[in-house]
N, C-alpha and C positions, 0 to 999 in steps of 0.2 A: 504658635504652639498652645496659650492658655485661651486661644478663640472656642475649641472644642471640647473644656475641660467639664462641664455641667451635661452636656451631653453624653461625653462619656462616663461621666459617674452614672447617668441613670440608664447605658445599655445594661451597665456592669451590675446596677440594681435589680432591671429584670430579667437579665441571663443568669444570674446569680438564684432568684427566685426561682424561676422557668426549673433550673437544673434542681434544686433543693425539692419540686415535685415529683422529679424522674428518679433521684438517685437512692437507693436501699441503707445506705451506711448512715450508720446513726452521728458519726467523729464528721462527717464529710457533708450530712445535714447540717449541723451546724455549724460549721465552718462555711459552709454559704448561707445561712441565715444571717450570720454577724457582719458578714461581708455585704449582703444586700443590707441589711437597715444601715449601716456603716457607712454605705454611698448614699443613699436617699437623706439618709442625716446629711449628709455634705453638701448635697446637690440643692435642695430646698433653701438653707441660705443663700446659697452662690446664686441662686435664681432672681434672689430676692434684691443680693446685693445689686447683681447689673443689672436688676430694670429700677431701683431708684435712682442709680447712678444716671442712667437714661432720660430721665423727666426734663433734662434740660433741652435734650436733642430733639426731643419730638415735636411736629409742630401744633400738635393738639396739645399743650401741657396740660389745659384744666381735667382732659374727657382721660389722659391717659392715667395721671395723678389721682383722680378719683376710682377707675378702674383699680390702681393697683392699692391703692388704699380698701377698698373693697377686700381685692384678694389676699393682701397682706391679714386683714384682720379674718378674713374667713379660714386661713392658714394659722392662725394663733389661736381662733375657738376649737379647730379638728384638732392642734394638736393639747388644747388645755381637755378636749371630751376623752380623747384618748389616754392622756394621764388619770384623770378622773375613773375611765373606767378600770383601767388597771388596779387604781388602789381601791376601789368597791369590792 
């Protein structure tokens, strides 16, 4: 049951969004805007969590540890630019 769970926070992410383009209702726009950033907040660490968990299982440890090291910190500068830009 929790095999699918990152997954389904990010359909619910971009169906969430998808509909927040189509729909006219100002109460019902946001209500899937909080709903979409709401999952992708969720889902981004859950990502993050099972693939450090992971490094053990893989049989590339250095290529993948270093990949996700990579990704990990390029996910902590997009989201320090985005706070940044916020409060500018």
């Amino acid at each position: 049951m929790w095999r699918h769970t990152e997954g389904t926070l990010w359909l619910i992410a971009l169906a969430s969004f998808v509909l927040a383009g189509v729909v006219s209702s100002r109460a019902f726009l946001i209500a899937l805007g909080i709903a979409g950033v709401g999952a992708a907040l969720a889902a981004v660490p859950l990502h993050f969590f099972k693939a450090w968990r992971k490094v053990s299982a893989v049989p590339n440890k250095r290529e993948y540890g270093l990949w996700l090291g990579f990704e990990t910190i390029c996910a902590c500068g997009f989201f320090l630019c985005v706070v940044w830009a916020i409060r500018s």
